[in-house]
Every structure is written in C-alpha cells, then in structure tokens.
C-alpha positions as CSV (number, residue, x, y, z in Angstrom):
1,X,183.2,168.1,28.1
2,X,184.9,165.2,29.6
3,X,184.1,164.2,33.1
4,X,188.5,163.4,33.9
5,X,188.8,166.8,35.8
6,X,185.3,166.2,37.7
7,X,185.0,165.1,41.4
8,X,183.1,161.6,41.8
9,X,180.3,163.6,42.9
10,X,179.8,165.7,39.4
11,X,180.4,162.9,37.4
12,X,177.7,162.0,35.3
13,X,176.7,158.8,35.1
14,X,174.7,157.4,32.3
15,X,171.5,155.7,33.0
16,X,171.2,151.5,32.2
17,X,169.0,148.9,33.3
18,X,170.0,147.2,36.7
19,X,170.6,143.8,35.5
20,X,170.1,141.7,39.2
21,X,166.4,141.1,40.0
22,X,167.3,141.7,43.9
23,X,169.4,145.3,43.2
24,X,166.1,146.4,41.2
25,X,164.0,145.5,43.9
26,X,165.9,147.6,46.3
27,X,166.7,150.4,44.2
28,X,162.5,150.8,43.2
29,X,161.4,150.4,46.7
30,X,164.0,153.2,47.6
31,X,163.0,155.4,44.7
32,X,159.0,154.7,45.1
33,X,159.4,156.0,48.9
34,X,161.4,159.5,47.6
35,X,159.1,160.0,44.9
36,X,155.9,159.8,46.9
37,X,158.0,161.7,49.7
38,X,158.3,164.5,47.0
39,X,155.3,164.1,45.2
40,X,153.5,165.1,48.9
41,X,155.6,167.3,49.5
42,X,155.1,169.8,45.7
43,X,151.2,168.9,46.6
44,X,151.5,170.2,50.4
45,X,153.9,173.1,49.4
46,X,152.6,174.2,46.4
47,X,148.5,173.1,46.7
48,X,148.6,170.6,43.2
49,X,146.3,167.8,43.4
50,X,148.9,164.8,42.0
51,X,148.6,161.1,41.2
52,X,151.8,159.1,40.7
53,X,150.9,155.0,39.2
54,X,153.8,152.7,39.7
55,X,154.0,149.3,39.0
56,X,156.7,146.7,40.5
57,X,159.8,145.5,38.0
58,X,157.9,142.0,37.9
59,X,154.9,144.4,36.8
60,X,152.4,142.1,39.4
61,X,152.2,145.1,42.3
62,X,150.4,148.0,41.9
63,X,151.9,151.3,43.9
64,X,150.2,155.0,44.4
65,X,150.0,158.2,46.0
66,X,147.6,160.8,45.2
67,X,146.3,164.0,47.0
68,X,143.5,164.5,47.9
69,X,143.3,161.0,46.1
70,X,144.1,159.1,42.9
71,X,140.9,158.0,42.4
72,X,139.6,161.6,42.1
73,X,142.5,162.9,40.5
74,X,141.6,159.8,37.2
75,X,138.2,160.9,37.7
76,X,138.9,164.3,36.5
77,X,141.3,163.7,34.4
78,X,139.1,160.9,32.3
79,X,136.7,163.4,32.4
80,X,139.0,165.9,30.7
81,X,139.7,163.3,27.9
82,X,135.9,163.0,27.0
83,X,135.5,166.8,26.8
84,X,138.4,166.5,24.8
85,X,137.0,164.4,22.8
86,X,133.9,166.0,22.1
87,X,135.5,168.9,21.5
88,X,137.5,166.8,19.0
89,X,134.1,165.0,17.2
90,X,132.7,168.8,16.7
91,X,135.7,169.9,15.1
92,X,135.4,167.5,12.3
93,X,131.8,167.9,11.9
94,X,132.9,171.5,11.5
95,X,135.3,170.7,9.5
96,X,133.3,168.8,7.1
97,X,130.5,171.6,7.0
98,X,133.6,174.3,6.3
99,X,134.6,171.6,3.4
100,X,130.8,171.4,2.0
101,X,130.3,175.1,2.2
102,X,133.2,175.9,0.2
103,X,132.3,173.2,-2.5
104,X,129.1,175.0,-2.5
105,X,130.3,178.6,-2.4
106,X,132.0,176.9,-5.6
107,X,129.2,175.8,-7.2
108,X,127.7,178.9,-6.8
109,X,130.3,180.9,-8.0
110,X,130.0,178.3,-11.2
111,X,126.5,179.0,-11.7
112,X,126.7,182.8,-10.9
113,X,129.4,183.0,-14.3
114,X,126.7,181.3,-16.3
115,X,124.0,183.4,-15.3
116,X,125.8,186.4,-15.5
117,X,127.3,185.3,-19.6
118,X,123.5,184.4,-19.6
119,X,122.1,188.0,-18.7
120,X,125.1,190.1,-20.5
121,X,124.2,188.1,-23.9
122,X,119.9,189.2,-23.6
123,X,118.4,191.9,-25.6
124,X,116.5,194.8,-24.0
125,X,113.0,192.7,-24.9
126,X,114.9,189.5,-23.5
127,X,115.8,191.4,-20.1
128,X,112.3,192.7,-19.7
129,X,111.1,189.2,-19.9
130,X,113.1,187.8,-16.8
131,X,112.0,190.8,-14.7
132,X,108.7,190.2,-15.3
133,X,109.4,186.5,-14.5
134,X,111.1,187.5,-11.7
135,X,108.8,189.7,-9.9
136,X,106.1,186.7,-10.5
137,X,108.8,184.4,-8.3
138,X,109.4,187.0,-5.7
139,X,105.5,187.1,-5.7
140,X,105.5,183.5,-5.4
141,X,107.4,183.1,-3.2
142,X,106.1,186.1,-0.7
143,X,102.9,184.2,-0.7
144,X,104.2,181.0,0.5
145,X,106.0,183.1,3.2
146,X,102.9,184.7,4.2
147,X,101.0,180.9,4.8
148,X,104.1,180.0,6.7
149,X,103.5,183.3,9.0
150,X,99.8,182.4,9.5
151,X,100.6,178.4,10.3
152,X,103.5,180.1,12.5
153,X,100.8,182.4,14.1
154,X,97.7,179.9,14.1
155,X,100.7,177.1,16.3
156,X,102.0,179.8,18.6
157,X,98.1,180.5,19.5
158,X,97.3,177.3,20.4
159,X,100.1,176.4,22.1
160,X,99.8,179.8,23.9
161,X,103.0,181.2,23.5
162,X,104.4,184.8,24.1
163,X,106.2,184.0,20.5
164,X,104.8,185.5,17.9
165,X,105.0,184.6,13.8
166,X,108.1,184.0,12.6
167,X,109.7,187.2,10.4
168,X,110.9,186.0,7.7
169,X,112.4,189.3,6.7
170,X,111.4,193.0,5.3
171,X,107.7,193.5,4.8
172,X,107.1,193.0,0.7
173,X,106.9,196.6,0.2
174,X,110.5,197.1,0.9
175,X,110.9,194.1,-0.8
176,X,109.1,195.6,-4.4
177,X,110.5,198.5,-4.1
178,X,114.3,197.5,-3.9
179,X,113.8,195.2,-6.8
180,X,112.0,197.3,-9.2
181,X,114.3,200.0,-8.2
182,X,117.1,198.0,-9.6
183,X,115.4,197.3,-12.9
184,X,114.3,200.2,-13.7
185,X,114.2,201.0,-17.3
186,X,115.9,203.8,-18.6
C-alpha cells in the first residue's frame, strides 16, 4: 500500500539513525523520560516488577528505572539463569545416561541372541547341565545376599537405627520354586 492517499499523520516513516550527535542527544533524553514514564506506569497499572538498562549514544552514561528496583529485579533474574542452567547440566547428564542405557540395552539384546542360538542348539543332557549350573549360581549368589543382609543388620544395630536389613527381594523359597518350575522336565 502506498502512503500518497495518507494524511501526514498515518504516514509511516521508516526508522534510520539520527546522524547529528546534538539531535540524538535530544531525541534519547526525550525517549528515556517516556519510556520510564510508561514503564512506571504498566508496573503501577498492571503490578509487573520491570527493569529497563539504557545507555547514552556516547555509551559512557548509565540510565535505569526499575520497580520495586533493578537491582532486585537482576537478582532474580540471574538467579533464573543459574536454575536454568542447572536444569540445563542435568539434562545432558541425562542425556548421556539415556545414550549409555540404550548402547547397553544393545548389548544386551546382542548377547541375549547368542544365548538364546546357544540354548536352542543343546541336547536334553546338555540343557540339564546348565540348570544344574544354574541353580548352583542362584545358590551362590542367595548366599552372598544373605551376608550382605546380616552386615546390613549387624550396621543398622550399631548405629541404632529404626532401619532394618536391606531386602534384596523375594525370600529364596519363592525364588526356587519359580525357577525349578520353569525347568521342569517333562
């Protein structure tokens, strides 16, 4: 749309630099007055705590308004950043665990296939073998559970803690049954 049929008044100007030091001077001290003028005023009217930082055209003066007060306003706002921030670090960290966990679930997966082409390619003499060795593991390892419970116990006494032994699970008899109950022979 051309501005030719608009009044003087709904012309629109395009914006360029003032290129006289003395008519920028002017036209910033006029401006810095209105803005902090309505700055106080959306603050007053409308209860927002605001900070407004300007510097002079020469960039050597330092002007501000702030309610309640720019100093608290930075405060908080600085604040914000390093919560931010935080917030940021943790997300990578999480980022990178997500990242490891999938290279393991991976792996896993890898070594689950080979195990798997493992057991499918055992006799019935074979299979009854790794149960047996198996069960002596889940023995194993049942034990070692059980010393960790009484260490757990013996340093919660002394320390004289309501806590009691860490559980590290179903009691072994659950544990026996669901696993001879899956190899079962026929």
């Amino acid at each position: 749309m051309s501005s030719k049929g608009r009044s003087l008044g709904q012309r629109e100007e395009k914006m360029k630099a003032i290129a006289k030091v003395e008519h920028q001077r002017i036209i910033f001290s006029k401006y810095k007055q209105e803005i902090f003028k309505k700055a106080a005023e959306l603050s007053t009217q409308c209860g927002v705590d605001i900070a407004i930082l300007l510097f002079s055209p020469q960039g050597n003066t330092l002007y501000s308004f702030g309610s309640p007060s720019v100093d608290s306003i930075i405060t908080r706002f600085l604040g914000e950043n390093r919560r931010l921030d935080a917030l940021r670090r943790e997300l990578r960290w999480l980022e990178k665990q997500v990242k490891a966990e999938k290279e393991r679930g991976k792996a896993l997966d890898v070594a689950r296939k080979k195990w798997e082409d493992y057991i499918n390619g055992l006799g019935w003499e074979e299979l009854l073998q790794v149960i047996g060795k198996l069960e002596g593991l889940k023995r194993n390892a049942h034990a070692e559970l059980q010393k960790k419970d009484a260490v757990a116990a013996s340093a919660s006494a002394s320390c004289s803690s309501s806590m009691s032994g860490a559980n590290y699970g179903p009691p072994a008899e659950e544990i026996d049954d669901e696993i001879t109950d899956t190899y079962r022979s026929p």
